[in-house]
C-alpha positions in Angstrom: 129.5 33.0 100.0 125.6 33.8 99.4 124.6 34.9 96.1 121.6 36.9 97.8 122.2 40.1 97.7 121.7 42.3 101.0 117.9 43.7 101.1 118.2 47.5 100.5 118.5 50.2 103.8 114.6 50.8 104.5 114.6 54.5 105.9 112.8 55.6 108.8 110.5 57.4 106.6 109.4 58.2 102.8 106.5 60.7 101.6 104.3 58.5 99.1 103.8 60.8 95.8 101.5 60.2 93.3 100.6 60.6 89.2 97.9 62.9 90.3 100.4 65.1 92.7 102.8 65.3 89.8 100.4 66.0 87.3 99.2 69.2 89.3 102.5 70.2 89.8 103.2 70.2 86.2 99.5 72.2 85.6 101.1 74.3 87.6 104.3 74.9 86.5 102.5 74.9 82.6 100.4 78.1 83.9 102.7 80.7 84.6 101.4 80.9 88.3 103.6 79.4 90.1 104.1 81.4 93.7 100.6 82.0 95.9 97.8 82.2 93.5 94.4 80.3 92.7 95.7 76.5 94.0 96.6 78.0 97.4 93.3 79.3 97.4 91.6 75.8 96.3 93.7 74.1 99.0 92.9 76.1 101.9 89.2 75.8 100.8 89.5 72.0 100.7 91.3 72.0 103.9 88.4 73.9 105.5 86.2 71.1 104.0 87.6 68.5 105.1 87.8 69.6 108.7 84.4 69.4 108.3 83.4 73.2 108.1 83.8 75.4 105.2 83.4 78.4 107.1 86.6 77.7 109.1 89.3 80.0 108.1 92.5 78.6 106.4 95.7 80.2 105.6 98.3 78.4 104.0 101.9 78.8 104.6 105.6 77.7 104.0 105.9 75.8 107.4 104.1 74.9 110.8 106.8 77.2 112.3 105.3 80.4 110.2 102.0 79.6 110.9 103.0 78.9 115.0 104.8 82.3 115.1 101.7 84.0 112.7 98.9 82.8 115.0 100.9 84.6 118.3 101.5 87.4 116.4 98.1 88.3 115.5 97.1 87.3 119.5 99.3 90.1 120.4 101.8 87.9 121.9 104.8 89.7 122.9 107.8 91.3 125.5 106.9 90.8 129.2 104.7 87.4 128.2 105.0 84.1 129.2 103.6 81.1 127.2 103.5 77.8 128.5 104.2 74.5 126.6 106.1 71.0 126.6 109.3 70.5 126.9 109.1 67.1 124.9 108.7 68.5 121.4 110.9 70.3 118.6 112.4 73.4 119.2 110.3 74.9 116.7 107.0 75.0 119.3 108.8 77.3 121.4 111.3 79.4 119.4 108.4 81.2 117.9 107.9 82.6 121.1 111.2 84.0 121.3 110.7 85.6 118.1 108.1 87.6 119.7 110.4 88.4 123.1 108.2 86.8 124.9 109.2 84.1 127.3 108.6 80.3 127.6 107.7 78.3 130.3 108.5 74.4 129.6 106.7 72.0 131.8 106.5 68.3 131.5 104.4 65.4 130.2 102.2 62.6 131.5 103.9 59.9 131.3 101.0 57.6 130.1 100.4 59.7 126.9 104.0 61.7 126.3 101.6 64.7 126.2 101.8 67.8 127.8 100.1 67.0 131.4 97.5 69.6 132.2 98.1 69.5 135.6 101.2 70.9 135.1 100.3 73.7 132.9 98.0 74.5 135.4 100.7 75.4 138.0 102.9 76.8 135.7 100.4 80.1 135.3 101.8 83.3 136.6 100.4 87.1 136.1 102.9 87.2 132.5 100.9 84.1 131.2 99.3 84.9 128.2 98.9 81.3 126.3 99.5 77.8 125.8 100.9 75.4 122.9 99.7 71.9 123.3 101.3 69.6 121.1 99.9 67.0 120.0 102.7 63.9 120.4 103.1 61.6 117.6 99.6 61.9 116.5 97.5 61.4 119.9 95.1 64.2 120.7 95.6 66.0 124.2 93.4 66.5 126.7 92.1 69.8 124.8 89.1 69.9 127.2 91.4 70.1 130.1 93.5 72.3 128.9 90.6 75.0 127.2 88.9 74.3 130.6 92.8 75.8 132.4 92.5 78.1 129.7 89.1 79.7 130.0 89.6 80.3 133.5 92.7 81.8 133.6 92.0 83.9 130.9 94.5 82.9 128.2 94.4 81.5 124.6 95.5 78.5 122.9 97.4 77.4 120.2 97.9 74.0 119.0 100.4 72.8 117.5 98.9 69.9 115.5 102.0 69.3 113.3 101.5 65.5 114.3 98.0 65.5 114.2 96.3 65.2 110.9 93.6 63.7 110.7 93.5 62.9 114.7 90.6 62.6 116.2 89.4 63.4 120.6 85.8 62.9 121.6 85.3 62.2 117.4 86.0 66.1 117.2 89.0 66.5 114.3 92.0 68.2 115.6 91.6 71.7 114.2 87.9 72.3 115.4 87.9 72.1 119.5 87.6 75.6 119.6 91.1 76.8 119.9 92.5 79.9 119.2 94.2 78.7 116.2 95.6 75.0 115.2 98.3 74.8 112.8 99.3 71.9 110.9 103.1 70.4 109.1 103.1 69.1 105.7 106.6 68.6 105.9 108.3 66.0 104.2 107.5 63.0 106.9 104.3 64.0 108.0 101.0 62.5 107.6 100.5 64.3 104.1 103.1 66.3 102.9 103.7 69.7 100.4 107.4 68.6 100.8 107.6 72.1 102.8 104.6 73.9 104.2 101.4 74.4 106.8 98.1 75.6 107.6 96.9 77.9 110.5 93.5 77.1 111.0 91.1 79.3 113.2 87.6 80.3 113.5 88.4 84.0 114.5 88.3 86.0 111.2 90.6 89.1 112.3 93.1 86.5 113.2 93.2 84.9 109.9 93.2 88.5 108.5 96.0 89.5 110.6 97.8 86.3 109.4 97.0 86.7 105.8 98.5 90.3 105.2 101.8 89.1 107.9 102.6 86.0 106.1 103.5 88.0 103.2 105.7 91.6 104.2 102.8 92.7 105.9 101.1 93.7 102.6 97.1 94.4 102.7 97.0 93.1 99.1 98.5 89.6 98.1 100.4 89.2 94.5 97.3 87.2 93.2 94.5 89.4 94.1 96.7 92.4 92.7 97.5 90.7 89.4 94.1 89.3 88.3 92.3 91.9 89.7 89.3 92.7 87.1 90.2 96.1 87.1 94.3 95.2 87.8 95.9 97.4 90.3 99.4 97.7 91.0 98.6 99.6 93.8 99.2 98.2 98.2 100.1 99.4 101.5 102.6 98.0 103.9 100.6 98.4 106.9 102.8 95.9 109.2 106.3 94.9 109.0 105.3 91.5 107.9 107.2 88.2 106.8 107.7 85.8 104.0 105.7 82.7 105.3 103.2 82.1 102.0 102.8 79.3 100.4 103.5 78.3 96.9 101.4 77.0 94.2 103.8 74.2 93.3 103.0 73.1 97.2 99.5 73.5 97.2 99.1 71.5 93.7 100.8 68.6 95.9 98.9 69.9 98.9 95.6 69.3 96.8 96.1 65.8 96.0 97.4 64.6 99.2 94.9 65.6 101.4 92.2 63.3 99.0 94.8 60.8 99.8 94.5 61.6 103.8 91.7 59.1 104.9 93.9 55.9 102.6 96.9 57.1 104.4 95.7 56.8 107.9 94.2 53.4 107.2 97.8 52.4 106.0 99.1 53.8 109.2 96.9 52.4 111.7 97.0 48.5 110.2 101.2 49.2 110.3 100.2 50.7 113.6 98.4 47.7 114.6 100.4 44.7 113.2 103.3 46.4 115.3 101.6 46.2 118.5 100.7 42.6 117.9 104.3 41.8 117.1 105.6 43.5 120.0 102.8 42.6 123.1 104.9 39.7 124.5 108.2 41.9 124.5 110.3 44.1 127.6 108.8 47.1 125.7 106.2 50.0 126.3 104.1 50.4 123.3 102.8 53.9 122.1 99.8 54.8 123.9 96.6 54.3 122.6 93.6 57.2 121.1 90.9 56.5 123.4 87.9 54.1 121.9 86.1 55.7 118.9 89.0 58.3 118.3 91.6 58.6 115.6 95.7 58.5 116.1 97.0 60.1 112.8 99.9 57.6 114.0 102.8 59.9 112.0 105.3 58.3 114.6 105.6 55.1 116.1 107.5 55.3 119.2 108.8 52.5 121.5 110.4 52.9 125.1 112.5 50.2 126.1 111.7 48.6 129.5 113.6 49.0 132.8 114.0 45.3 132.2 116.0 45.8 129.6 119.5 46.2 130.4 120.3 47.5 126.3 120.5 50.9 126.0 118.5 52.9 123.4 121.3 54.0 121.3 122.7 50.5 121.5 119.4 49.7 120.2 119.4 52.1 117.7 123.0 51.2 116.2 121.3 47.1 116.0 118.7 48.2 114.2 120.7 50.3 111.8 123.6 47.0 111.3 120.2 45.1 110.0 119.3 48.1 107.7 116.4 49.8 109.5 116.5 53.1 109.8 114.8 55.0 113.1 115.3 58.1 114.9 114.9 59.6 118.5 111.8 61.9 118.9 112.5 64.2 121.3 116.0 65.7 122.5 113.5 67.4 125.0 114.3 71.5 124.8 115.9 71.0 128.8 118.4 69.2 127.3 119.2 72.1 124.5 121.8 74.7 125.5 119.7 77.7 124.4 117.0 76.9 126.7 118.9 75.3 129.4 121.1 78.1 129.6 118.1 80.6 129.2 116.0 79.5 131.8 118.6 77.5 134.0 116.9 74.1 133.4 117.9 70.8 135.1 116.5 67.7 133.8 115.6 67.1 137.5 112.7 69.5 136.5 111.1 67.0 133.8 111.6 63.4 134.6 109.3 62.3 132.8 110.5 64.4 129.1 113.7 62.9 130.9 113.3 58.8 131.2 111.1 58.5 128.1 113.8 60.4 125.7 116.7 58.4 127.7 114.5 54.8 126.7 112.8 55.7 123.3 113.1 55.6 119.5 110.6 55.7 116.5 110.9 52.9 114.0 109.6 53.2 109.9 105.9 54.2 109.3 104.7 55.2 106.3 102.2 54.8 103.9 104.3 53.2 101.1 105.7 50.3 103.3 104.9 47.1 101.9 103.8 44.0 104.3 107.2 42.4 104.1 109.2 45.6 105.0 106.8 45.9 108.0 107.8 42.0 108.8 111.7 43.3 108.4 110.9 45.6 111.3 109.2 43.4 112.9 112.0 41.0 113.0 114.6 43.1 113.9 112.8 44.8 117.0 112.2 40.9 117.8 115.3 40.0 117.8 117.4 42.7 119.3 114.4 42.9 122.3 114.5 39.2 122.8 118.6 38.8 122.4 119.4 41.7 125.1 
């Protein structure tokens, strides 16, 4: 028997904390403020800074989900609406819609790009459409001036859901300023930067961000932290709405704080893993992730392969391989056609999307993140390899 012992399961992905995250957190805890007070504020006012313009209003929140279903609120979004968006992307980017009772209208993606194809939005738009998500897959801008083109002639407004995209990059515009509606961001856990729970709605329209400010918090026209340290304190607030609990903590924002200085060191990480993988895998029965176009940033928070049709392996055969050699990787989408709430809904066959359809049958995301050293991207490396080349 060998006396080395087997190398340790490396996970499909791990959020990269540091001294100066934890040391804000304790600040914070240390203060007494610990709920949405002055390092929300800081954060959102760093957000809007880094975006590039300070004037852009911010609004944290607890997830990209609350700040999704926030930014169709305040648009009005509601029964007897449709809203159009991919079916190739969590369910979250179109349940907020059915919070509202409105209705959603999946369509499919370019294959090329695993985005939404604007083409198809475009023929999706009936008399009840009101607006569209675009999500942003894996990190790749859209076509955003296709689809605010679609939308400016039709009449409708945008969301984006960005959850994948910070700090992406189309036409060397960040994702967040194209002139959207609203762009909301994840810091979950495995994202690109991370609050371990939490998001931002960005938008330049100031009575959207008002509207979002007093729902994200029981519809109050006063928040906790202006009430409390108030010079003059008041105890005093309306309930003009019947709002929600979607703010942001100051424990997250103290990480929030931190990890966006971090941002621009993290996507450097990710686009030379990015990069070393598309080396190792050129020669190999695989399609690669699509590319940002020259001059443009991927944020790169996934890395997905398909698996050729000259591979006769199938992906979850793949998968269970790649797990038996301790690599961790997961399947990004089950497109919503394939869920029974929507397919029973809105009576969807995957005949409808087979595109969403062939890519989710033939992909899977291997490890990314920041904290991967060089070797544990060769372990990847070698195991892809292998399995590619032994099937």
């Amino acid at each position: 028997m060998s006396d080395i012992p087997p190398l340790p399961f490396l996970p499909f992905a791990l959020p990269e904390i540091g001294e100066d995250e934890i040391n804000e957190v304790v600040d914070t805890l240390r203060s007494g403020w610990i709920t949405t007070g002055p390092k929300a504020k800081r954060f959102e006012q760093a957000f809007a800074e880094f975006l590039g313009e300070p004037q852009l209003e911010c609004v944290a929140v607890n997830s990209a989900t609350a700040g999704l279903h926030l930014a169709l609120e305040a648009l009005g979004i509601g029964p007897g609406d449709e809203v159009i968006t991919t079916t190739h992307t969590f369910t979250a980017t179109a349940e907020v819609v059915r919070y509202l009772g409105a209705d959603v209208v999946l369509v499919d993606i370019d294959p090329n790009t695993l985005n939404i194809d604007p083409k198809l939005v475009e023929a999706a738009i009936t008399p009840r459409t009101r607006a569209i998500i675009p999500v942003h897959y894996a990190g790749l801008a859209v076509d955003m001036l296709e689809i605010l083109d679609i939308a400016r002639r039709h009449g409708l407004r945008v969301v984006e859901d960005a959850a994948h995209a910070l700090p992406t990059t189309l036409e060397r515009e960040l994702i967040g300023t194209m002139g959207s509606d609203a762009t909301v961001f994840s810091f979950y856990a495995n994202k690109t930067m991370t609050t371990g729970e939490g998001g931002m709605l960005v938008t330049r329209n100031p009575e959207l961000a008002k509207r979002a400010r007093v729902m994200r918090l029981h519809g109050m026209n006063r928040d906790a932290f202006d009430r409390f340290t108030a010079k003059v304190p008041s105890w005093y607030y309306e309930i003009v709405a019947p709002g929600f609990k979607y703010n942001m903590t100051d424990i997250a924002a103290a990480m929030g704080i931190h990890q966006l200085k971090r941002l621009p060191g993290f996507q450097l990480r990710r686009e030379q893993i990015a990069q070393t993988y598309n080396q190792a895998f050129a020669d190999l029965p695989l399609i690669l992730p699509p590319q940002a176009l020259a001059g443009d940033v991927h944020s790169w928070h996934l890395y997905v392969l398909r698996l050729s049709d000259r591979l006769e392996i199938e992906r979850d055969q793949f998968i269970e391989r790649m797990y038996a050699l301790g690599i961790g990787c997961s399947v990004h989408y089950i497109p919503l056609h394939l869920h029974p709430y929507w397919r029973e809904r809105y009576d969807l066959r995957r005949e409808q999307f087979p595109h969403s359809q062939k890519a989710f049958e033939r992909m899977f995301s291997i490890p990314l993140y920041t904290s991967m050293t060089d070797a544990e991207v060769q372990r990847v490396v070698d195991a892809v390899r292998s399995i590619a080349l032994a099937a």
